[in-house]
N, C-alpha and C positions, 0 to 999 in steps of 0.2 A: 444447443450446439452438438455437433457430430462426434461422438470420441469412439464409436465402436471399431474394434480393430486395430487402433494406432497405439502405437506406443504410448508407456511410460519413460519422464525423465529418471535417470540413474542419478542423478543431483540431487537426493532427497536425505536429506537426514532426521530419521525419526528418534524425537527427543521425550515423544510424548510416556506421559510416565515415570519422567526423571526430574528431578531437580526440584529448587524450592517449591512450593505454592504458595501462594500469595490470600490470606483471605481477606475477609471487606473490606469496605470502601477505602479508598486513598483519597486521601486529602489532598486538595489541589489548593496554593494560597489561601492554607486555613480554614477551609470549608468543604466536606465529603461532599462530592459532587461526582461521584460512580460513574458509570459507563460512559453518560453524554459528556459529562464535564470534561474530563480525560479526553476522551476522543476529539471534544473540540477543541482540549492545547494540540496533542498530537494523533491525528488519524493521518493514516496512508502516509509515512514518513518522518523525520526529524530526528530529535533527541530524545529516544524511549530512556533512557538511562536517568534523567535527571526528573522523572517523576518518583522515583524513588530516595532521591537524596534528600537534602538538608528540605526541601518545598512541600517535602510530602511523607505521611507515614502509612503505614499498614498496623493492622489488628495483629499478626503475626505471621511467622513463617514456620510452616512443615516439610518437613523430607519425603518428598516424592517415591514410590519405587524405581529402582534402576534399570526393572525389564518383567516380560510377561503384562503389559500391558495389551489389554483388548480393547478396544473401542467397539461402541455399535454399529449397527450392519449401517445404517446410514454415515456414520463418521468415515468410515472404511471406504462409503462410496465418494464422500468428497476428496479422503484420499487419493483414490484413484483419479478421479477427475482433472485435482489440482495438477497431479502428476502427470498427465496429457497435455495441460493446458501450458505447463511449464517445460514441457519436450516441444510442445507449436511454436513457443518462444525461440527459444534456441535454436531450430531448425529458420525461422522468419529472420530474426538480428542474425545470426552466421549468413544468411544471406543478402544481405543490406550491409554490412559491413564489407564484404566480401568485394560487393560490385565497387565499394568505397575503396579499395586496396587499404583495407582493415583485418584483425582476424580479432572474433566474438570470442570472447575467457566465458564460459557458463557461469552462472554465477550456482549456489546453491542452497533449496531452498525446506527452511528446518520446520518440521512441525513439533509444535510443543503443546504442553497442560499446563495452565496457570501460571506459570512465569519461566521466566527465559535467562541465562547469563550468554549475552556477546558482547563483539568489543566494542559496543556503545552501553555498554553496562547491565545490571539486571532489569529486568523489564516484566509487566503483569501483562496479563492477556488484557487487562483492562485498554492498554495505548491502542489494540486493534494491531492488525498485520503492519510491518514496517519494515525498511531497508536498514543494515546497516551498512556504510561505506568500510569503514576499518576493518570488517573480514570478508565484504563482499555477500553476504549472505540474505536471503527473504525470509523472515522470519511472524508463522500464523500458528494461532492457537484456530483449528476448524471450529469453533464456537461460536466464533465472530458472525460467520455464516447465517446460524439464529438471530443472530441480533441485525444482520443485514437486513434478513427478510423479516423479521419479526417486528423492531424497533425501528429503524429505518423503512420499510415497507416497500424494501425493495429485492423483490425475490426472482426467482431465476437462474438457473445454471450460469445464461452469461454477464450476469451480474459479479457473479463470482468470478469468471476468468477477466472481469475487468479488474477488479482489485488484484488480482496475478501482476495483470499486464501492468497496471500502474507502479506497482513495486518493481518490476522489473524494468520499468523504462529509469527508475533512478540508478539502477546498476550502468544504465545503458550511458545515463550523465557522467556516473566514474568513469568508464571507459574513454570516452570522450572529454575527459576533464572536467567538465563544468564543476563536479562536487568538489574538487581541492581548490578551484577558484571562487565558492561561494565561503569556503571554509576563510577563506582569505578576508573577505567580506566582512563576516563576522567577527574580524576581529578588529576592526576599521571603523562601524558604524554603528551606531545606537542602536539598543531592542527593535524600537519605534520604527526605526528606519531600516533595518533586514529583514521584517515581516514581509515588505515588501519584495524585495527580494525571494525571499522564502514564499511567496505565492507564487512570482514568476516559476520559479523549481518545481512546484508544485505540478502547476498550469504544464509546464514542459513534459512532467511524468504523463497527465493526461493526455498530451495530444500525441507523446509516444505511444501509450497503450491502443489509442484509435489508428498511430500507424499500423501495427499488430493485427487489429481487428481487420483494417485494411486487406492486410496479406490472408486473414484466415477466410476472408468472404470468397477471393479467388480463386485459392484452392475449394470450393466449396464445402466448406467447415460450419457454416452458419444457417441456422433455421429460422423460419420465420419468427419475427417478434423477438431475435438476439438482439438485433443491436439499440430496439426497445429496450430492453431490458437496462443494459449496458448505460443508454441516457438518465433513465431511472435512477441508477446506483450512482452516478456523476452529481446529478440535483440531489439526491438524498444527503451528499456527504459535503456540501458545499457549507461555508462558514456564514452566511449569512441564514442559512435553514436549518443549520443547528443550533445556532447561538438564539434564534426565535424559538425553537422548540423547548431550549433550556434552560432560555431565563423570560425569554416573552419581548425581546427588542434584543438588538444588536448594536456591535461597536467595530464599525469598518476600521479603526486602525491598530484594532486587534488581530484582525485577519490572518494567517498565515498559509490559508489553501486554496482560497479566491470562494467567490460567490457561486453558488448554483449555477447562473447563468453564465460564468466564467467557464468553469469545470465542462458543463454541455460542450459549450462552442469549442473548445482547446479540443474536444476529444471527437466532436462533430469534422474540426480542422484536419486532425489527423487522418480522421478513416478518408477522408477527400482527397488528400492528396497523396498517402501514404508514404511519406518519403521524410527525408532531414532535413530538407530544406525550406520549410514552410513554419516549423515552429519556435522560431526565436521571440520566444515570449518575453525574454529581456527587453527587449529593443519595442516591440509593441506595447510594453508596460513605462517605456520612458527611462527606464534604468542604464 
């Protein structure tokens, strides 16, 4: 992806440095099940808050410093990176909204170490980057990034700006309502039964973020083998190729972020037609 010369977003709040840390493993119902485990309750969205209450514990927590952090020259480069890719955003939705007789609120997006407090609660870098609706906020520990490309095997610059764009297509659901109408939801129907649901939202972040990608191939922003990359990081992160990688079979009505082959196609969806009118993945999922 092309970032030389353009802007950084001013939406950045860097946290990194501060605040609790979080060490080993969390317990997910009873059993340490570290990165994969976690990321298969909550990757790219949900309730980071509630992996740490009554369901789950930590080995302990430490007091961060409050400044004078350095990161290395590579951390520093996804820095910048994230922070282009999160000024593309803003500049693409202020424009799609715009033609919408809309106006796009930025949203803004925190980098942190180890763990996080927002107002969906404290959070470990372990849940992976996520949205919070209650302050509007994208919130990534750049660590994750290794573990993209490392554990997941899906590396890339624009692997990276897709988990951007995905986190910020659910901002894009606040705006548009959809997030206080699922919150509705949630309080109406069984676990079992808003999984569902919660992949549709899911499915919808994706083919937002393929809108995005849409808008950046036009402006010519995209090199070859991006939106390779992009598909990569959609299958990598899908619930039916995590839950095989980490326990060796799956349970579809577990699901809460759609299958690999759900994740491609929503996000193949999007970059085709680039618009809002093509992703009501409610209504295609039957809901």
């Amino acid at each position: 992806m092309k970032t030389g010369g353009r802007r950084g977003s001013s939406n950045i709040e860097d946290r990194r440095g501060q605040g609790p840390r979080v060490g080993g493993p969390i317990a997910l119902g009873g059993g340490g099940l570290g990165i994969i485990g976690i990321i298969l309750f909550l990757l790219l969205g949900g309730d980071p808050g509630s992996l740490l209450g009554d369901g789950g514990t930590s080995s302990g927590v430490q007091q961060g410093g409050s400044s004078g952090y350095a990161g290395t020259a590579q951390e520093e480069e996804l820095a910048d990176f994230v922070s282009v890719v999160l000024a593309d955003t803003e500049e693409v939705w202020g424009e799609i909204f715009e033609q919408q007789g809309m106006t796009y609120e930025d949203p803004t997006l925190v980098l942190y170490t180890g763990s996080v407090q927002s107002a969906c609660g404290l959070s470990s870098a372990a849940v992976g980057p996520f949205y919070c609706p209650g302050d509007q906020k994208l919130y990534i520990d750049l660590s994750f990034y290794n573990e993209l490309q490392n554990q997941f095997e899906a590396p890339g610059d624009f692997a990276m700006a897709y988990v951007v764009a995905h986190e910020v297509g659910h901002h894009v659901q606040t705006l548009l309502g959809i997030s206080d109408e699922m919150a509705k939801v949630r309080q109406r129907v069984s676990g079992e039964a808003y999984n569902k649901y919660s992949v549709a939202m899911e499915l919808q972040a994706d083919y937002l973020a393929g809108v995005w990608a849409k808008h950046e191939q036009e402006k010519g922003y995209l090199e070859s083998g991006d939106f390779e990359e992009a598909i990569r990081a959609a299958s990598a992160v899908g619930d039916d190729t995590i839950q095989r990688r980490a326990r060796g079979y799956v349970v579809p009505d577990s699901f809460t972020h759609g299958t690999s082959e759900q994740r491609m196609y929503w996000f193949k969806r999007g970059y085709q037609y680039g618009d809002l009118d093509h992703g009501d993945t409610f209504t295609e999922l039957g809901l």
